[in-house]
N, C-alpha and C positions, 0 to 999 in steps of 0.2 A: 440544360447543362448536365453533362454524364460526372455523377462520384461517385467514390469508393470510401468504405468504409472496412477498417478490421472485423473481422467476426469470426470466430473460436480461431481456426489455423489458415481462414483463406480469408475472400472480402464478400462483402455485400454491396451491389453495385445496385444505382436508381438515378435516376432525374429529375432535378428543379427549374424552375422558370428562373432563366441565368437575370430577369429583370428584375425580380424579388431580391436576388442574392444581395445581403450588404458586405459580407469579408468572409475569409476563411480564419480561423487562427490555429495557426500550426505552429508547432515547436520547431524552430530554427535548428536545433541540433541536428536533425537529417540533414542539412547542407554542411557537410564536414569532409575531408580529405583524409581517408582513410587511414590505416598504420597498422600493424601488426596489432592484434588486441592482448595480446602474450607479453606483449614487448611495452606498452601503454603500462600493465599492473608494474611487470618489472621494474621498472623505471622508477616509476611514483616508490616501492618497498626501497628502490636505493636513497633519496630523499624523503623521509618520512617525515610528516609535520607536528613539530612540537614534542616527538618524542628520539629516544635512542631505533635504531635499528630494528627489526623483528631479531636476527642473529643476536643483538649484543642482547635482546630482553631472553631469549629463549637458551643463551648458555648457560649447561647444568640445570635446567628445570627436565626433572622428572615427570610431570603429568600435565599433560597440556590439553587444553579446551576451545575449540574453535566453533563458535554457534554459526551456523550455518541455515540461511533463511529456507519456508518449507515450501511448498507447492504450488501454493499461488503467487511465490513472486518468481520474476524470470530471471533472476539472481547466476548469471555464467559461469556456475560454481567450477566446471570442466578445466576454465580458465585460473579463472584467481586461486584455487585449492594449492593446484599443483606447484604455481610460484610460490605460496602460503609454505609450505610444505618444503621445498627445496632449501628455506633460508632457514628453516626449524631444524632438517636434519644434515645441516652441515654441521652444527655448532653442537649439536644434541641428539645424535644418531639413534640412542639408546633409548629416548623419552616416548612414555606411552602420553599418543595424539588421541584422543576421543570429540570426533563431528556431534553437536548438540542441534538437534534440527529444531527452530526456534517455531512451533508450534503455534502459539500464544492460546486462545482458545479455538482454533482450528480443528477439525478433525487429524487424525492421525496421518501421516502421508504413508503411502501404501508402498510396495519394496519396487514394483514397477515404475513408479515415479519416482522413487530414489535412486533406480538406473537411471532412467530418465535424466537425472539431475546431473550424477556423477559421473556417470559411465563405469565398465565393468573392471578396469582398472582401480579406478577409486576405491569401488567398493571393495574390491580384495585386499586394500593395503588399509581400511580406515575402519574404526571401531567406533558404531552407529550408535546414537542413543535419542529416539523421539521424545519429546519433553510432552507430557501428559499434567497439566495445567490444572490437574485434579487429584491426581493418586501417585506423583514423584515425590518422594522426600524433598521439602523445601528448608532452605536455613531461613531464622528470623532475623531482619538488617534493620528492624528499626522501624520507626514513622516516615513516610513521606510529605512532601509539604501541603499535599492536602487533606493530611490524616490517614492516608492511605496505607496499613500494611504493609511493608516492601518484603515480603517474603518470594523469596529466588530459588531457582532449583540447586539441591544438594552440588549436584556433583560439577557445575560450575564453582560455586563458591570457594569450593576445598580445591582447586584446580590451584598449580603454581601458579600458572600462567594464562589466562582465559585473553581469548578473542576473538573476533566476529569479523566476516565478509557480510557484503551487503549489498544496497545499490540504494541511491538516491534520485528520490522524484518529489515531487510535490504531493503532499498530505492531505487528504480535506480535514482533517482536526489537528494532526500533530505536528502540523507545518512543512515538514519534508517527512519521508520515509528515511531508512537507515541509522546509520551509527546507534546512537542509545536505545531505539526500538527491538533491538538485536534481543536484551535485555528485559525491557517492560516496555509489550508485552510478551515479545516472544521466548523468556524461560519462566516469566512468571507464576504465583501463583493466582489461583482464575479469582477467588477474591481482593486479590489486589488488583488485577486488571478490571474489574467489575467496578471497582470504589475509582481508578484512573480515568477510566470512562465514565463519568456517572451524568446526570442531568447535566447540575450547575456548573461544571466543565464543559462539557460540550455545548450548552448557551453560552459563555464567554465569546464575546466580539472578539476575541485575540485567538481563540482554538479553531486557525481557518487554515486552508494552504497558502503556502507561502511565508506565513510567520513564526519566528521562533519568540522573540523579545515579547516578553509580557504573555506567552503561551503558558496557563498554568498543565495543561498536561503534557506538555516539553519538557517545565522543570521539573516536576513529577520522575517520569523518563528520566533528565541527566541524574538525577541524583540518584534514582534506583542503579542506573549505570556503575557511578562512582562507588557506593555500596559495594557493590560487587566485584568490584576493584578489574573493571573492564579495562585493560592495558593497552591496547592496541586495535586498531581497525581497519581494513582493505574495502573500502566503498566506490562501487563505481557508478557512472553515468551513463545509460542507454540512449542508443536512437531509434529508431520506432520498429526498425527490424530486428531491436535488441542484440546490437553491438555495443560491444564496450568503444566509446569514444574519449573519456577521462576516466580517470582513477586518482584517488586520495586514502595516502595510508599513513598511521599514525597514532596520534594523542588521539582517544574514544571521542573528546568536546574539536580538539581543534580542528582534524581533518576533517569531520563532518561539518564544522561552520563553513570551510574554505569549500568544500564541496556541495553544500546549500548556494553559497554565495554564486558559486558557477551556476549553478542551475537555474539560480533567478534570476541573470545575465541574459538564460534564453527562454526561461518556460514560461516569465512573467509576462502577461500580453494586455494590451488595454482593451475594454469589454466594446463590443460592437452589440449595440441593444437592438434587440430584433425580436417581433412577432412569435417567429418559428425560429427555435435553435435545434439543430441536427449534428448529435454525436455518437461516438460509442466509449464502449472499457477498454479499448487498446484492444480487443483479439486476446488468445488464449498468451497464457495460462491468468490472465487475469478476469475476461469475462465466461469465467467458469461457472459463476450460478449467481441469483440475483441479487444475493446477500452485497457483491460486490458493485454491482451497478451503479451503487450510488456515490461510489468514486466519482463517477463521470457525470454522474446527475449534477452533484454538487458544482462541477465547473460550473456546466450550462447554466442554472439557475442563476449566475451570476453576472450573466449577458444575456435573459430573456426578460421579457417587457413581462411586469404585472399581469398575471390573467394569462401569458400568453402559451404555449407550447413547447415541450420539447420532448424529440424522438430521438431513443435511445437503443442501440444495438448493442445488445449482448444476447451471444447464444446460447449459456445455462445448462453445458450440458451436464454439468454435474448435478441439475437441480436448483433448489431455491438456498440449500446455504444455510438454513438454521429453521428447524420449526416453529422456536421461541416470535424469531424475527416474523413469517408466517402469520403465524400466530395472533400476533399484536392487531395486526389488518384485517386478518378475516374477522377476529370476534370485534370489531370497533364499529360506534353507531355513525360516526364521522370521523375524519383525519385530524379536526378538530380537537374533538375530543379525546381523542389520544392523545396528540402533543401535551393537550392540558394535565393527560393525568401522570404523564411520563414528565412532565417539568416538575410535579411535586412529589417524585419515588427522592427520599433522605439518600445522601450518598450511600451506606452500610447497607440500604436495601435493593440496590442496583444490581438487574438482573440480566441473564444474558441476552445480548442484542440488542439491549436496550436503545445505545447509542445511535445503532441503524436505523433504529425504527425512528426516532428523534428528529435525524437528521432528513433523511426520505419524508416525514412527517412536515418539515417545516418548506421544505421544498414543493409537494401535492398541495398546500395550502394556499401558495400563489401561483401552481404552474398545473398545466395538464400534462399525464406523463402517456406518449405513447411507446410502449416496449413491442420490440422488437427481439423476439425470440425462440426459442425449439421449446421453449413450456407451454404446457395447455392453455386453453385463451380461460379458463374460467379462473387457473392460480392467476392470471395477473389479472385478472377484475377483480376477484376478492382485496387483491393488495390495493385498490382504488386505481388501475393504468388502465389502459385500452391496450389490449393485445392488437398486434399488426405480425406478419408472415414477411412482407417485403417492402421495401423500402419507400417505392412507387404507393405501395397501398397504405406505407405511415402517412405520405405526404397529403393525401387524398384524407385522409382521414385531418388530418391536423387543418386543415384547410376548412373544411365540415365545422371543425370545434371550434372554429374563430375567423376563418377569411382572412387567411394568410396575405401578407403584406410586403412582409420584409424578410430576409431568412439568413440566420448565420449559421457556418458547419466550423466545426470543430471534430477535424478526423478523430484524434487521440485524448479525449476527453481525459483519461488521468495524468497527461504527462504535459498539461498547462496549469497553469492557474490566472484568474483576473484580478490584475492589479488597476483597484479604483483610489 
């Protein structure tokens, strides 16, 4: 049986024994009936949920703040900005707009990608500000509820009016992406998103995708949100070719629960357990280096058998994503033993990538990882994977490591989640 998989901008094609295969699970949102996606945001900013209008919150504010997500998410900013933008200056012609790109500990996004993002129109009319997670003036908001420093960057805070575009997907730790993420972690500051992520949050059985209730770094997130007195939010929903197919704008809590609730309508899927699971990071701008892979790791592990396999396509062209995260793997005597020593770092001492490493840790524990990628085969040995080049040759290999039996594929690994 001939698939396809996303990988960076195009696909990576292979074949399985169609007798092996037990399911596919794919996000239902690609069977949808198209519509203007201009006209989708529109629409949702005329009924906005739970709050007044963006026009009736932005008349008479002087300085407005719009966090706007950075590089590696596929966030249609071309789209949602410009409607953002049009209900701001009918009401408020005069009002300086300042785009806060929501960083969080990321590298810096680079002016090529912020074309990229915006296009050359945007950028000549919008006043840029990357949020640097280290060296931005932050205001102090207080405690979070797990002790956490809520310290936010300046020049949100002091904003009349701050709000965020986004887009919502399924989380492996913070339940969905969007609305309050906007926030913490993306203006935060990096020790407050370091104490957010820390061990004993990310072991919590409740900081998984798909859940919000009883996620303690969700409430962490809403509340840094509210802090910051985040007014309003334009969140939308992709399909796997990153259309906008829904849009929710509004109240920062309410339109992102309405727009969670949509998503796990369709991204929720029951686990098909299987020997061999075969996925990817959704293709570019998410499987950009391997920091991020374990988005999609994280599905699979959740529909593979104990002991069993999963091959993972992400192309990495930007590299591995974080040395720290590197780091952790290469110097460790087992995967073992890391998780063990990463379960006892005290929150206050959580360091960066820690969380990655954590999670990819508890996953290689029970699974074999084979990667599939444009990095050298010796970086993904050291991280404890088996390098593979092509798709035919992960399977071959996966086969070798266990005598493949059964096999489920999940094209878009970060855009489901398993509901057991």
């Amino acid at each position: 049986m001939h698939i396809q998989l996303p990988y960076g901008k195009g696909r990576l094609e292979g074949e399985i024994d169609d007798q092996k295969l037990q399911g596919y699970l794919q996000c239902p949102l690609n069977n949808h009936v198209y519509e203007s996606e201009a006209a989708i945001v529109e629409q949702s900013l005329k009924q906005p949920i739970g709050s007044k209008t963006l026009a009736e919150l932005a008349y008479g504010k002087r300085h407005i703040v719009i966090i706007a997500s950075d590089h590696t998410r596929p966030v249609p900013s071309k789209i949602i900005l410009p409607a953002m933008l049009s209900e701001i200056e009918k009401v408020s012609p005069q009002a300086q707009i300042s785009i806060l790109i929501a960083t969080g500990c990321h590298r810096s996004t680079t002016a090529k990608e912020l074309r990229a993002k915006f296009g050359d129109e945007l950028m000549q009319r919008l006043t840029i500000h990357i949020h640097d997670s280290e060296s931005d003036q932050m205001a102090d908001l207080g405690i979070l509820p797990s002790g956490a420093p809520c310290l936010i960057n300046q020049l949100a805070v002091e904003a009349d009016l701050l709000l965020a575009e986004g887009f919502i997907e399924p989380h492996f730790f913070a339940g969905y992406s969007g609305g309050r993420k906007s926030v913490l972690p993306g203006i935060a500051a990096k020790n407050c998103v370091l104490h957010n992520h820390c061990a004993a949050l990310i072991d919590s059985p409740f900081s998984r995708a798909g859940l919000l209730k009883g996620n303690p770094i969700h409430l962490d997130m809403k509340v840094a949100a509210r802090k910051a007195n985040l007014a309003f939010i334009v969140n939308v929903v992709l399909d796997e070719q990153q259309r906008i197919i829904a849009s929710f704008a509004g109240d920062a809590v309410m339109a992102h629960e309405r727009g969670c609730a949509y998503a796990a309508k369709r991204c929720g899927l029951p686990p098909i357990m299987s020997d061999l699971v075969i996925t990817s990071n959704n293709g570019y701008p998410l499987d950009q280096n391997l920091y991020q892979s374990v988005k999609g790791l994280s599905t699979a592990a959740e529909t593979c058998c104990k002991s069993g396999v999963i091959i993972m396509a992400c192309q990495c062209a930007d590299g591995i994503g974080g040395d720290a995260f590197f780091n952790m793997f290469a110097q460790c005597e087992t995967v073992q033993k890391l998780y063990d020593k990463i379960l006892s770092v005290p929150a206050a001492q959580t360091v960066s990538d820690q969380w990655q490493a954590q999670i990819l840790a508890r996953i290689l524990i029970d699974h074999q990882v084979i990667m599939i990628s444009d990095l050298d085969d010796e970086v993904i040995k050291k991280m404890h994977m088996i390098p593979a080049h092509t798709l035919n040759e992960a399977v071959q290999l996966a086969d070798k490591c266990r005598g493949i039996k059964s096999i489920t594929v999940i094209p878009e690994g970060v855009s489901v989640f398993i509901q057991k």
